[in-house]
Backbone as a chain_set.jsonl record, in Angstrom:
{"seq": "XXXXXXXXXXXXXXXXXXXXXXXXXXXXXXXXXXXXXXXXXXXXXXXXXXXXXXXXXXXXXXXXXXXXXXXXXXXXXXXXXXXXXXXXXXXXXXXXXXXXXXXXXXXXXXXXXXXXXXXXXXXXXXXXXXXXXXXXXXXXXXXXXXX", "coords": {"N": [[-37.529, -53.708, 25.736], [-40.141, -51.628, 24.743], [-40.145, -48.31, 23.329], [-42.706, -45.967, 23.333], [-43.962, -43.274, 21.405], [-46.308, -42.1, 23.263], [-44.562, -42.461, 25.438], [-41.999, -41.26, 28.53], [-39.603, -40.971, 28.197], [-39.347, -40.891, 24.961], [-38.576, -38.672, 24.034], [-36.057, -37.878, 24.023], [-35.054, -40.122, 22.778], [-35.684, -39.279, 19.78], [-35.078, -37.151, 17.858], [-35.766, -33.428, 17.367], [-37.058, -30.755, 15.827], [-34.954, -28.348, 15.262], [-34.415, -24.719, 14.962], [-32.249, -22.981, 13.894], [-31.294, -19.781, 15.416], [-31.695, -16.618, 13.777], [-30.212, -13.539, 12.796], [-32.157, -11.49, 13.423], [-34.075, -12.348, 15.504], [-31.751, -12.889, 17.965], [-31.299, -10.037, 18.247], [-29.573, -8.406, 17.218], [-27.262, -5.86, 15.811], [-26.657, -5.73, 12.813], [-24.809, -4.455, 10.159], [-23.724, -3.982, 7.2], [-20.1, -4.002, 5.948], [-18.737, -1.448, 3.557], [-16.311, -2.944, 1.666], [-12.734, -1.713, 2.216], [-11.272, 0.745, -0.642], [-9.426, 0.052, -3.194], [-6.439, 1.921, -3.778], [-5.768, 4.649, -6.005], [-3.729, 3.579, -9.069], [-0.45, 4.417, -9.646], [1.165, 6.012, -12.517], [3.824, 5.248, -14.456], [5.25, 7.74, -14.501], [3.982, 9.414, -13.067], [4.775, 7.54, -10.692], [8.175, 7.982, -11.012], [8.086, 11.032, -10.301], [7.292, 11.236, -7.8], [9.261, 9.861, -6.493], [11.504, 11.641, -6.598], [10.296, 13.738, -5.61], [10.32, 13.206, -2.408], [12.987, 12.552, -2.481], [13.74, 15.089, -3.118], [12.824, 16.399, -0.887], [13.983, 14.847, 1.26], [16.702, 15.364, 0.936], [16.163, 18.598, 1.428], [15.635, 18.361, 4.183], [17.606, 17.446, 5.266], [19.958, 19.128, 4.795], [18.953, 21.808, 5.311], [19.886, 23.821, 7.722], [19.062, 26.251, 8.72], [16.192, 26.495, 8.288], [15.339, 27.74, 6.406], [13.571, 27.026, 3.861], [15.431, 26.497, 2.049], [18.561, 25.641, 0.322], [22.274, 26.236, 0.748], [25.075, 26.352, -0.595], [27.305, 25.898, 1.26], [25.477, 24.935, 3.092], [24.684, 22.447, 1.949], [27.375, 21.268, 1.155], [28.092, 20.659, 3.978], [26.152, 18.708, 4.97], [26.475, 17.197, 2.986], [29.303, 16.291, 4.069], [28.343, 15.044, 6.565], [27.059, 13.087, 6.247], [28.496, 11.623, 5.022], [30.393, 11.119, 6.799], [28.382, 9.494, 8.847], [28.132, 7.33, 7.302], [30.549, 6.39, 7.746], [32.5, 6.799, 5.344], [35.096, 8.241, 3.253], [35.215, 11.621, 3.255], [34.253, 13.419, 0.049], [35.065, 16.222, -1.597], [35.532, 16.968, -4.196], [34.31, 15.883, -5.794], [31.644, 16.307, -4.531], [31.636, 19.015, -5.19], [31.1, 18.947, -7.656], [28.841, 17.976, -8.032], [26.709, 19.9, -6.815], [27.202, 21.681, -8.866], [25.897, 20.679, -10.858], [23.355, 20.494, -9.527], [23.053, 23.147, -9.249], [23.534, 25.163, -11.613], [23.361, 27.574, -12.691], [24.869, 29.289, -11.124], [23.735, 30.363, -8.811], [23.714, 29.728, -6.026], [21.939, 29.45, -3.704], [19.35, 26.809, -3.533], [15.614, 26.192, -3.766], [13.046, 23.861, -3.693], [12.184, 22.821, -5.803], [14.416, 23.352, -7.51], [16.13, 21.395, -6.441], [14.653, 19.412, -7.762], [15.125, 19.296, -10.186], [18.042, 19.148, -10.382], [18.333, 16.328, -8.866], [17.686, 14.773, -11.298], [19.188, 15.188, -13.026], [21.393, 14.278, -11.734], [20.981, 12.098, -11.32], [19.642, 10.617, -12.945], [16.625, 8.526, -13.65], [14.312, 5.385, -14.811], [11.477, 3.846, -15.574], [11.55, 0.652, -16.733], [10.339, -2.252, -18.753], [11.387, -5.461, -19.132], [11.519, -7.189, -21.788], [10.679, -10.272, -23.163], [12.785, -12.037, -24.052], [14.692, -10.638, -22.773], [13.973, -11.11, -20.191], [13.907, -14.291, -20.113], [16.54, -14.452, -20.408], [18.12, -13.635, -18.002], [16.224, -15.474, -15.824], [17.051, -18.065, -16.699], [19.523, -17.664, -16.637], [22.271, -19.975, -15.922], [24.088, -19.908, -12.62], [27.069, -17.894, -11.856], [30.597, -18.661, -11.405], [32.763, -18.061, -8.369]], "CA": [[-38.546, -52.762, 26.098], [-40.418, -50.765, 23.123], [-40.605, -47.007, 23.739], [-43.738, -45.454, 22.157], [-44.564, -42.15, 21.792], [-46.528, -41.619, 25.085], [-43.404, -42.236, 27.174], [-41.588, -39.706, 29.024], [-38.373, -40.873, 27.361], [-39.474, -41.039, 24.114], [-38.006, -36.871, 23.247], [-34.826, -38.473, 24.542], [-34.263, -40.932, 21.324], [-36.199, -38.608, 18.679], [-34.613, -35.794, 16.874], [-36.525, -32.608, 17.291], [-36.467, -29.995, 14.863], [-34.378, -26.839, 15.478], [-33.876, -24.224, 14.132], [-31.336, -22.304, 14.023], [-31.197, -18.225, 15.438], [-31.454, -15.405, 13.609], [-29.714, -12.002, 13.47], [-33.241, -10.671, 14.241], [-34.002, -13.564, 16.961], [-30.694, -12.402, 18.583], [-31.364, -8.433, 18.234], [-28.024, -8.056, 16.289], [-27.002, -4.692, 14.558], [-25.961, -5.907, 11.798], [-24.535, -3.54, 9.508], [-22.599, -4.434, 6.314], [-19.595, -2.947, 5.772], [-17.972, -2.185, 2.338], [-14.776, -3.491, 1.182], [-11.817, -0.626, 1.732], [-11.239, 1.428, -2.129], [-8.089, 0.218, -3.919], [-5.636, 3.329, -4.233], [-5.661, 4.385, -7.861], [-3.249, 2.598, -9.888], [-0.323, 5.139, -10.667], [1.458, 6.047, -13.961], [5.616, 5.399, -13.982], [6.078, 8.787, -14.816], [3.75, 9.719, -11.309], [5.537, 6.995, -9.137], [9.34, 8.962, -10.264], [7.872, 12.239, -9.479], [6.812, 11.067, -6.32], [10.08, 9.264, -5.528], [12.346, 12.678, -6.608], [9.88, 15.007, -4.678], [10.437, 12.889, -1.492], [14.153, 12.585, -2.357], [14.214, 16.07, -2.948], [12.164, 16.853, 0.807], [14.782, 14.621, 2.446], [17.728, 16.633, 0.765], [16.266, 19.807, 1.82], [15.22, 18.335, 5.534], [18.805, 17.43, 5.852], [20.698, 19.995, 4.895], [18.479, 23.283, 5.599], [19.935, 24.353, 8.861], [18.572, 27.714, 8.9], [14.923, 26.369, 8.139], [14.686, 29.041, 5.342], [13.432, 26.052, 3.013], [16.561, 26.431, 0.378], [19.542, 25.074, 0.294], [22.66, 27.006, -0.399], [26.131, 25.595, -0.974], [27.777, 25.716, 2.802], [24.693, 23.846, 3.913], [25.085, 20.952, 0.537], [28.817, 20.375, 1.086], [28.23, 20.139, 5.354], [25.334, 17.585, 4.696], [27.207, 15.652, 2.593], [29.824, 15.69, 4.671], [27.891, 14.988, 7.728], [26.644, 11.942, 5.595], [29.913, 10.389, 4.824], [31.175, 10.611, 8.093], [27.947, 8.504, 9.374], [28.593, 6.289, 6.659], [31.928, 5.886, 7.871], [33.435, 7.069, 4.73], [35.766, 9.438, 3.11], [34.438, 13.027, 2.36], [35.058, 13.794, -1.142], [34.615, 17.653, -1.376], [35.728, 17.629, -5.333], [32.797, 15.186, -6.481], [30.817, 16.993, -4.046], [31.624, 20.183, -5.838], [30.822, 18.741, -9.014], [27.8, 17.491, -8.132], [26.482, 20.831, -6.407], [27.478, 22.662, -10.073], [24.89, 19.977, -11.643], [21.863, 21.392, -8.987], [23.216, 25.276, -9.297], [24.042, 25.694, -12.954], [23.51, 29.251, -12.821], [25.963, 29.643, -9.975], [23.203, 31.495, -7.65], [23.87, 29.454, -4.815], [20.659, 28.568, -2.998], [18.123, 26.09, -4.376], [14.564, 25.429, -3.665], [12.636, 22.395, -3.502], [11.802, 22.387, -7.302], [15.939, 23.223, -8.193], [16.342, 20.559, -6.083], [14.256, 18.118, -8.392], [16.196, 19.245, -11.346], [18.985, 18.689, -10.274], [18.213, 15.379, -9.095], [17.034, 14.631, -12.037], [20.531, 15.106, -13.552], [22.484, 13.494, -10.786], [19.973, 10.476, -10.669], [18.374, 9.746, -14.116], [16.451, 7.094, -13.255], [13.468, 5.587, -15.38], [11.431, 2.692, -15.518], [11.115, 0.216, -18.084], [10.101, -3.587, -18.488], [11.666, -6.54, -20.067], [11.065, -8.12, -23.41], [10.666, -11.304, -22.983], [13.695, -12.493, -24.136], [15.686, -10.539, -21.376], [13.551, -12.001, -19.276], [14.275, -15.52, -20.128], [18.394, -14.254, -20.603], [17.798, -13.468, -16.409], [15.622, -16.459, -15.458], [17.689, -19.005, -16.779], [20.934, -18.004, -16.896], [23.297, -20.247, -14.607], [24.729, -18.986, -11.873], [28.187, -17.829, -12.555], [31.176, -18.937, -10.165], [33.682, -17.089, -8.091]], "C": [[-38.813, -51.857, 24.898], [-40.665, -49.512, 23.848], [-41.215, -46.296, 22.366], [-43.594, -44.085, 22.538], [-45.152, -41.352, 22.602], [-45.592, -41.637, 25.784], [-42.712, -41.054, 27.255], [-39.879, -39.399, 27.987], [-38.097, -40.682, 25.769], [-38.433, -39.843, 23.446], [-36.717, -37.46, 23.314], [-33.957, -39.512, 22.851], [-34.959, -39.969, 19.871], [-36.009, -37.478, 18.408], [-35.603, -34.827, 16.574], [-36.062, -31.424, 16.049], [-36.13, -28.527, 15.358], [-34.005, -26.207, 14.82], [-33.25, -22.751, 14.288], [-31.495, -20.33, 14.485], [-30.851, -17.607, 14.787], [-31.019, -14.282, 13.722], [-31.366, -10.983, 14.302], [-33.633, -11.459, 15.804], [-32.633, -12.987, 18.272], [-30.492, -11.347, 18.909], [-29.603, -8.248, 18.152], [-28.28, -7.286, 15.328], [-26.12, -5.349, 14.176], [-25.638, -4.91, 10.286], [-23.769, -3.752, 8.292], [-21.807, -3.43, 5.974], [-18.888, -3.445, 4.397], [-16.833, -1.815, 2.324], [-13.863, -1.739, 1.136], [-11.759, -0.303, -0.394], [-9.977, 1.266, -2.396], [-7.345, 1.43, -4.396], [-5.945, 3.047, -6.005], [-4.196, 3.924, -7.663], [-1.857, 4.139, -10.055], [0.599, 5.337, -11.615], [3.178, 5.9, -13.309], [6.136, 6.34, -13.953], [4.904, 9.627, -13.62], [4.706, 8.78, -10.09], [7.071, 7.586, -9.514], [9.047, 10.149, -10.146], [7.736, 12.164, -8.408], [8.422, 11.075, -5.459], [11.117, 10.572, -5.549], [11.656, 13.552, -5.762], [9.983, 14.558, -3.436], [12.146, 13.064, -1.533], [14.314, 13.995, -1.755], [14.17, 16.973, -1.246], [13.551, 16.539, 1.494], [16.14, 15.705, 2.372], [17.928, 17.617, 1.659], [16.273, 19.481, 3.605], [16.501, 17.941, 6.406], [19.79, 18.601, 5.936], [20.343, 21.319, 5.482], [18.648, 23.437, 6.7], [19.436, 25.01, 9.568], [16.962, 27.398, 9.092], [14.336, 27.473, 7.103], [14.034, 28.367, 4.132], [14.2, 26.282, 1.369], [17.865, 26.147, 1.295], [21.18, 25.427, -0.066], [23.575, 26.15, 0.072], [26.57, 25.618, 0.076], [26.966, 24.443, 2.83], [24.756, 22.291, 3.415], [26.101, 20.446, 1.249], [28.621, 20.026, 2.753], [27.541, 18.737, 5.598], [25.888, 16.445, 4.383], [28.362, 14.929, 3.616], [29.635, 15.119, 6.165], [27.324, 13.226, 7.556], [27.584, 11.071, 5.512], [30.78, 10.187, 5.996], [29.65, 9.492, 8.792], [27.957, 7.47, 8.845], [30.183, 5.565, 6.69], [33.102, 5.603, 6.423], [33.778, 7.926, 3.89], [35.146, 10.255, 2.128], [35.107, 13.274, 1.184], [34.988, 15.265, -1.89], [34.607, 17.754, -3.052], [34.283, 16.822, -6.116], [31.803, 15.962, -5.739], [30.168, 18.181, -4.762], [31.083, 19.913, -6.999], [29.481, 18.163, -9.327], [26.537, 18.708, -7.683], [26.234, 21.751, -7.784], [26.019, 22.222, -10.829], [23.353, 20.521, -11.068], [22.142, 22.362, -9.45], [23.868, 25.226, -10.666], [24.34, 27.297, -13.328], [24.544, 29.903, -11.917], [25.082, 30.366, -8.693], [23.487, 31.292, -6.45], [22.962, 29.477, -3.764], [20.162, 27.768, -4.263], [16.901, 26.078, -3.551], [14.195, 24.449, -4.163], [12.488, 21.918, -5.373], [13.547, 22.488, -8.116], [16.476, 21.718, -7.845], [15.96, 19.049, -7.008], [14.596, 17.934, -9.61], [17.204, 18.539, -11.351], [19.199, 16.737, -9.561], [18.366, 14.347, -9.936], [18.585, 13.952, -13.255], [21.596, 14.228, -13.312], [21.942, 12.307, -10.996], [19.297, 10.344, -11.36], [18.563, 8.434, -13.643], [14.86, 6.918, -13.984], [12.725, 4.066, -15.084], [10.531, 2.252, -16.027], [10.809, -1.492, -18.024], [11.253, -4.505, -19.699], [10.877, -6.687, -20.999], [10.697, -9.482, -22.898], [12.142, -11.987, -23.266], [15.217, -11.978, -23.31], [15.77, -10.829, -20.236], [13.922, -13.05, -18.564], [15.945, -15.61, -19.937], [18.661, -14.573, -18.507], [17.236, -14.493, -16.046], [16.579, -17.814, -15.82], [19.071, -18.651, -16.862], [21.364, -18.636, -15.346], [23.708, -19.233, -14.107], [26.448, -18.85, -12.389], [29.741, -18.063, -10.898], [32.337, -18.321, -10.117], [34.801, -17.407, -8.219]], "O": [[-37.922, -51.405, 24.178], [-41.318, -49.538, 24.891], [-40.816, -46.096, 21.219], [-43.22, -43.692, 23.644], [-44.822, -40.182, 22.798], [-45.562, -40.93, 26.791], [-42.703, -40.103, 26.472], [-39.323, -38.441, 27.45], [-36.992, -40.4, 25.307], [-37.653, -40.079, 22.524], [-36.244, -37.475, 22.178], [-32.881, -39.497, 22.253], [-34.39, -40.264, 18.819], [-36.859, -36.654, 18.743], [-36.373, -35.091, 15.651], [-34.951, -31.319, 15.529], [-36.964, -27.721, 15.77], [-33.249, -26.606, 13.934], [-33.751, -21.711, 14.716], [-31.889, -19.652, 13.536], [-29.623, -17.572, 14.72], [-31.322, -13.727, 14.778], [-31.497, -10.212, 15.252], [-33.421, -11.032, 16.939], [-32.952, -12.771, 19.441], [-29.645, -11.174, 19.785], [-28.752, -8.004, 19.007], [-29.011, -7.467, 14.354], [-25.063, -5.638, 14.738], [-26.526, -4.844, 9.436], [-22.613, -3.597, 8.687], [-22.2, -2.291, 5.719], [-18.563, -4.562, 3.996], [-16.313, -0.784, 2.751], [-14.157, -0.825, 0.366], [-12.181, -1.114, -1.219], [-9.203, 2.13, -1.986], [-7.696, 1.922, -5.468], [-6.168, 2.115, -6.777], [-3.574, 3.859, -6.603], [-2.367, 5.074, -10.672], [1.209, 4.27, -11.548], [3.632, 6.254, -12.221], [7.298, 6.399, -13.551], [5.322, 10.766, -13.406], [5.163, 9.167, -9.014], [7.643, 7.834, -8.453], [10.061, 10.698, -9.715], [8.084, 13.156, -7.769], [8.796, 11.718, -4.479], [11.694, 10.69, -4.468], [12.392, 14.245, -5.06], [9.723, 15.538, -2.738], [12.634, 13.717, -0.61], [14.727, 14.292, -0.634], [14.959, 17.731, -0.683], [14.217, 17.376, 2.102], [16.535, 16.507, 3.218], [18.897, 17.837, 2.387], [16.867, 20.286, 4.322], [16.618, 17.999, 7.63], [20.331, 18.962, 6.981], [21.197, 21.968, 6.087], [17.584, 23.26, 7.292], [19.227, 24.795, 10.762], [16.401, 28.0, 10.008], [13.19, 27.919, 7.039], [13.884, 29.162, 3.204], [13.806, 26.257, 0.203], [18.093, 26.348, 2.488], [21.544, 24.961, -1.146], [23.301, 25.302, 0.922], [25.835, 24.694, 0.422], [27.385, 23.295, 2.681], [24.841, 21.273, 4.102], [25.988, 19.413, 1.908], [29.065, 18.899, 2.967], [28.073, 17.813, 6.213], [25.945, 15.326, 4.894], [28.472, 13.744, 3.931], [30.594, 14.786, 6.861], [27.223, 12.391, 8.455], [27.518, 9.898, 5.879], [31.653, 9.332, 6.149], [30.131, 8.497, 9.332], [27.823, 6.468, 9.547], [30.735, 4.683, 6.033], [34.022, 4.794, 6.306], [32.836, 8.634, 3.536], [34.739, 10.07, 0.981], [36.334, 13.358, 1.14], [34.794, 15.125, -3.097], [33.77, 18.547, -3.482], [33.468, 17.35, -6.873], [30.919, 16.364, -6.495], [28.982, 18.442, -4.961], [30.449, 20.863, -7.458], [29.034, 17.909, -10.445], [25.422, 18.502, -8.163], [25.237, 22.469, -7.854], [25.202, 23.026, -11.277], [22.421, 20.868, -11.793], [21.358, 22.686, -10.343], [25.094, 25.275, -10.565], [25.193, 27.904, -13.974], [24.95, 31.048, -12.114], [25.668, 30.855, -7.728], [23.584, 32.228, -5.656], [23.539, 29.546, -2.679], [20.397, 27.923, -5.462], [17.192, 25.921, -2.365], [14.838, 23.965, -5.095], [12.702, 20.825, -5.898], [13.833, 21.815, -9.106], [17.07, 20.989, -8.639], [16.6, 17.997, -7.02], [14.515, 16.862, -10.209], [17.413, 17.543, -12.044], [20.186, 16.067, -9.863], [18.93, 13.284, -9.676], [18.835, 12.923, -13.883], [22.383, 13.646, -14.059], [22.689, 11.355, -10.773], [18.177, 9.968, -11.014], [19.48, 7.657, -13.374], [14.101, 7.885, -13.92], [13.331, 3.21, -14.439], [9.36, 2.625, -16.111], [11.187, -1.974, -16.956], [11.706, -4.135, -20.782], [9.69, -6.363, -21.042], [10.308, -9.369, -21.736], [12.54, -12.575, -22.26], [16.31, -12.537, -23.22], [16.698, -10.905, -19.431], [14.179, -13.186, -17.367], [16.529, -16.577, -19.447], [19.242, -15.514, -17.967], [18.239, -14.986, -15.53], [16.711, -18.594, -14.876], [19.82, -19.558, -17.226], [21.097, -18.239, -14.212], [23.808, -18.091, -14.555], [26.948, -19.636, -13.194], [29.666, -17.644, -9.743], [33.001, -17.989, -11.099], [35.702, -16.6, -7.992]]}, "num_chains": 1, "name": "protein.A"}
């Protein structure tokens, strides 16, 4: 049987042309949105200020009992030792002491938040630097070493 063009079936075998909907056809707000803003970038000597002025916060947010935002020597040595007992180990009051001398040099006996980042500073030089390449490669390939 030939099916021509007049028949009813004809639409049935012949590929009509469609075409596809539109955001306007559809009444779609379309809105483009732009891409979030990459934080700046920042310097090694901003990311350890950052990480000592948070140290220093937690310091003070542990030890400051009183809420007077300083820190004086009672409140240091209780902290710590409030610390080494949740760490389940032994308070050492004379390193304590010696580490307390390194914040309070002057002997005044409080600190604020900025003595606090001194003394940090002292207790906890910490800096940061990159490989060479060839310490790199010393680290990347060296075997493992056995127990």
């Amino acid at each position: 049987m030939r099916v021509g063009s007049e028949s009813p079936i004809f639409s049935l075998f012949m590929p009509k042309g469609h075409k596809a909907p539109s955001i306007a056809d559809e009444k779609i707000d379309f809105k483009p949105v732009n891409p979030p803003k990459a934080p700046a970038i920042k310097s090694d000597e901003e990311l350890l200020a950052d990480l000592y002025d948070r140290t220093a916060q937690q310091l003070i947010d542990d030890a400051d009992v009183n809420d007077d935002g300083m820190v004086s020597k009672d409140e240091y040595m209780a902290a710590q030792k409030r610390l080494a007992d949740m760490d389940k180990r032994i308070f050492d009051p004379v390193s304590t002491e010696e580490r307390w001398a390194k914040f309070d040099p002057t002997g005044k006996g409080t600190l604020d938040k900025s003595e606090v980042i001194e003394g940090l500073k002292k207790v906890l030089p910490l800096g940061i630097g990159h490989l060479d390449q060839a310490q790199a490669d010393a680290i990347r390939f060296r075997p493992p070493t056995r127990a």
